[in-house]
N, C-alpha and C positions, 0 to 999 in steps of 0.2 A: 086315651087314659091321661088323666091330668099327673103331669111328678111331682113328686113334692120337692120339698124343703131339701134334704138328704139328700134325693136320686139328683139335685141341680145342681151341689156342691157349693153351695154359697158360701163369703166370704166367711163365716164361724167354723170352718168344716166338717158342719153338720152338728157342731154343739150346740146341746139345746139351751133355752135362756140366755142365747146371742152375744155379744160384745160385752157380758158384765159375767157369763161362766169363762171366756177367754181370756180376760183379764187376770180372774182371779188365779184360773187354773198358769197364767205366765208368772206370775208371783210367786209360786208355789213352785212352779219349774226353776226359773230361773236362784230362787233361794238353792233348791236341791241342788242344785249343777255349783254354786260357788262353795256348796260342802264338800266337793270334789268329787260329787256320782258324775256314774259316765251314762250314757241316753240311753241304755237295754235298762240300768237301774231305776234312772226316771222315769220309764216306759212302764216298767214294774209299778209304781211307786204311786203312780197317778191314773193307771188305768187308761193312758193314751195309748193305744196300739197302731192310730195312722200314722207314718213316719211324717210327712206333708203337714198333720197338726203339730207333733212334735220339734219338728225344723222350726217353726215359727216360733213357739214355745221358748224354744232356746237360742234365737234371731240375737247374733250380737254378743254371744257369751260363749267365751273361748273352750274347749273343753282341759278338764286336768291333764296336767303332763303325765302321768300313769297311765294316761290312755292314748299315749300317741307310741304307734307302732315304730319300731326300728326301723332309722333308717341309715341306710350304708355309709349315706355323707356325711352324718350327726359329727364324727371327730374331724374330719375335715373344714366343717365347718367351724369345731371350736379351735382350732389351731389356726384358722385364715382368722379368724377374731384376734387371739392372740397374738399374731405377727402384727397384725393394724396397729396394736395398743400396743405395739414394741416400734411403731413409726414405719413402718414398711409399705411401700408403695404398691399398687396394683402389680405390676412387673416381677417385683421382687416374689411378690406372694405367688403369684403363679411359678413364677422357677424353681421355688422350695414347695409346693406340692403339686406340680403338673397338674392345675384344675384348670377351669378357662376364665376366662378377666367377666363374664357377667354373671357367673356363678358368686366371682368372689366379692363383683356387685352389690349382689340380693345380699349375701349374708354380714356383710359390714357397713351399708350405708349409713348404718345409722351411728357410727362412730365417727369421733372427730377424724379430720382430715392431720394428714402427718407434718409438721415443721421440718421441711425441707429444706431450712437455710444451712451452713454449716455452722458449726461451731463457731468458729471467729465473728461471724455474722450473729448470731444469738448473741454471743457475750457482748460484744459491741452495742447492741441493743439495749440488753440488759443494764449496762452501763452507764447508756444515755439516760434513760427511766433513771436510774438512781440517783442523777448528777443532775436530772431537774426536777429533783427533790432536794437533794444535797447542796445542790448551788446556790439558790437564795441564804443558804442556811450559812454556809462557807460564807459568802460574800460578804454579807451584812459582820459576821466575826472578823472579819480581814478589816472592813471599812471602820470598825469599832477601835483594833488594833493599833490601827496607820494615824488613825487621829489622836490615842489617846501618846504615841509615841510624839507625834510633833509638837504637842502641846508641851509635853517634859522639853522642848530642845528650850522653848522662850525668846531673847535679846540674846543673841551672841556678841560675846567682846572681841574687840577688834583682835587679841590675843587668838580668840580662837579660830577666828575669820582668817586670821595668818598664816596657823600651823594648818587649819582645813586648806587653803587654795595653796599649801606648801604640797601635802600629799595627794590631793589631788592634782596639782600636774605633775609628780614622780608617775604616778599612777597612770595618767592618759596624754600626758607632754613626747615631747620629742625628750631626748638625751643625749649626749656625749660619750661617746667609747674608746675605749683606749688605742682599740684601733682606728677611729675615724674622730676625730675632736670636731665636734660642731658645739658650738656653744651659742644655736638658737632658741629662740622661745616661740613654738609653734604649739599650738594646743588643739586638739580636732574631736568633733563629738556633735553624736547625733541628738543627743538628749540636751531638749532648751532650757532646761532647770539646771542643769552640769553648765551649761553656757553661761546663764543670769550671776553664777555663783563666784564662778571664773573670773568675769567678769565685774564682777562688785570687789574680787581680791584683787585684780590690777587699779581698781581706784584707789585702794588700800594704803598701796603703794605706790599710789602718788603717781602712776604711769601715765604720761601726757598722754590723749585721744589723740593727739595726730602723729603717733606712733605705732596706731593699730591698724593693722591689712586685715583687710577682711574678703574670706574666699566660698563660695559654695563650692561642696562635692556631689554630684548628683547621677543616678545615672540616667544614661541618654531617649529613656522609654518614659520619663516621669514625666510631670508637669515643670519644666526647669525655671519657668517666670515664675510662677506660685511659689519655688522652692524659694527662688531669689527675694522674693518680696517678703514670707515669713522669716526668713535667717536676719532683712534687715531692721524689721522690725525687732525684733527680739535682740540684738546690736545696738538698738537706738539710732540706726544711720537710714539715708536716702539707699533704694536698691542703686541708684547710679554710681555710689562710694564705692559697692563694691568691685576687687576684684574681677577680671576674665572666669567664669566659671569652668571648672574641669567638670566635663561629661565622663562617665565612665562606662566602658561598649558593653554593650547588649550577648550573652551568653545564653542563645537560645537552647543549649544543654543543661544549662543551670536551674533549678526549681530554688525560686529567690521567695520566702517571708515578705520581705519588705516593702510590700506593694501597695499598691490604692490611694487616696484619694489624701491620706494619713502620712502616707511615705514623702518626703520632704530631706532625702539626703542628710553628706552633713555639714558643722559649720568647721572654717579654717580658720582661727585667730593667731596672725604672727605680731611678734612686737620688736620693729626695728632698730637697731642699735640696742641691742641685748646681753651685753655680754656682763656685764655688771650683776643685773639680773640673773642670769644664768647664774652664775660661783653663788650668788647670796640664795637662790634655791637649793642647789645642790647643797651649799654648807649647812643651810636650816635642817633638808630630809637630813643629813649625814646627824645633827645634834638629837633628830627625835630618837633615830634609831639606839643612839648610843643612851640615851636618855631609859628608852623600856630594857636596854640588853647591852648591859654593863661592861667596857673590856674592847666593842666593836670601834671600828676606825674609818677613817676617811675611805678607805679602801672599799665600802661596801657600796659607795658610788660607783666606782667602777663595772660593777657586775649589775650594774641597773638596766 
């Protein structure tokens, strides 16, 4: 007996008018199914009774949630969701609902994973982000600032050249104290702009150059020739002029700033036969003081 079409199960599952009634009839399914029927509805609705046609029918199209049976884990599951999106770890989520680590798998993978850093670590983060944003911005305001203040300063007069290299060495000079009377003029500084300045106010006064010692301070880990050769340059002397260099020892407890390639110690300028010098510093700081703060005396040298 020859079978037919039906009894062989060909691909249309026995729908007549082939690949263009199967089409039309999944069009018609899959519309019904996204109206939220459930597949006995469809089944109704289209007169498909074989389950095999109907599964095809609806290939790819999730059924409503109204028709998904209870199941025991459902709050389990939305509570391991929950904990995810509150940052909790595999570990953690299992210890607060005693489930197993591939359960809790399947039902979160598809959330982000949790920032793990602490705290100090985010905000640090966070920080840097905004400070390379903020930093060009800052900087170029700083650079705007610095220039338009030097531009106010102009030609300084020798007046002011005076009283500036007066309080600038009360400021970073050596001093005289009541307990120990030294009336040197030693002046020590890392910064070569505080040196140039220093320096310009001993020509001021008329201070003969071969009068000045000059010493690096450096310590013993740096470059000490490089140090030697910038301090004499910025001096204006031969590095041979100067000074025996003081090293200063290595404190491998110490976490020291002042390192690399940059670091260059500092300079020592004394000026020999100074004593003269000395009283006409001292007495100048003693005149500004009394000058802004009416009443003050000699005496305020002493507590210098």
């Amino acid at each position: 007996m020859t079978q037919t079409r039906h009894d062989r199960g060909d691909d249309t599952g026995g729908l007549r008018n082939g690949t263009a009634t199967f089409e039309a009839l999944r069009d018609q399914a899959v519309a019904l199914r996204r109206q939220g029927l459930s597949r006995r509805q469809i089944r109704d609705h289209l007169h498909v009774h074989n389950n095999d046609i109907l599964s095809r029918l609806l290939e790819g199209e999730p059924p409503p949630d109204w028709t998904r049976r209870p199941n025991a884990k459902d709050d389990l599951r939305a509570r391991a969701r929950e904990l995810r999106l509150q940052g909790m770890t595999y570990d953690r989520i299992q210890l607060e609902l005693g489930c197993s680590k591939s359960s809790i798998s399947l039902w979160v993978r598809d959330l982000p994973k949790p920032d793990l850093r602490s705290p100090q670590e985010q905000g640090r983060e966070g920080a840097h982000k905004r400070w390379s944003i903020e930093g060009p911005r800052r900087e170029a305001e700083r650079s705007a600032a610095i220039d338009a203040a030097r531009n106010e300063v102009g030609t300084m007069s020798d007046r002011e050249l005076f009283l500036t290299g007066v309080a600038l060495y009360w400021a970073e000079g050596s001093k005289s104290k009541p307990y120990r009377r030294d009336e040197s003029v030693i002046f020590v500084n890392s910064d070569p702009g505080i040196i140039r300045v220093y320096l310009s106010w001993l020509k001021l006064l008329d201070v003969d150059p071969s009068r000045l010692r000059f010493r690096v301070m450096v310590h013993e880990t740096a470059d000490v020739r490089g140090a030697e050769s910038y301090w004499a340059a910025i001096a204006g002397v031969d590095p041979t002029e100067l000074q025996r260099t003081t090293l200063k020892k290595h404190n491998p407890q110490t976490t020291r700033k002042n390192t690399g390639e940059n670091y260059r110690g500092c300079l020592v300028v004394r000026v020999s036969a100074a004593r003269d010098l000395y009283r006409r510093i001292e007495g100048t700081w003693c005149g500004i003081v009394g000058a802004v703060s009416p009443g003050q005396n000699s005496e305020m040298s002493d507590s210098g």
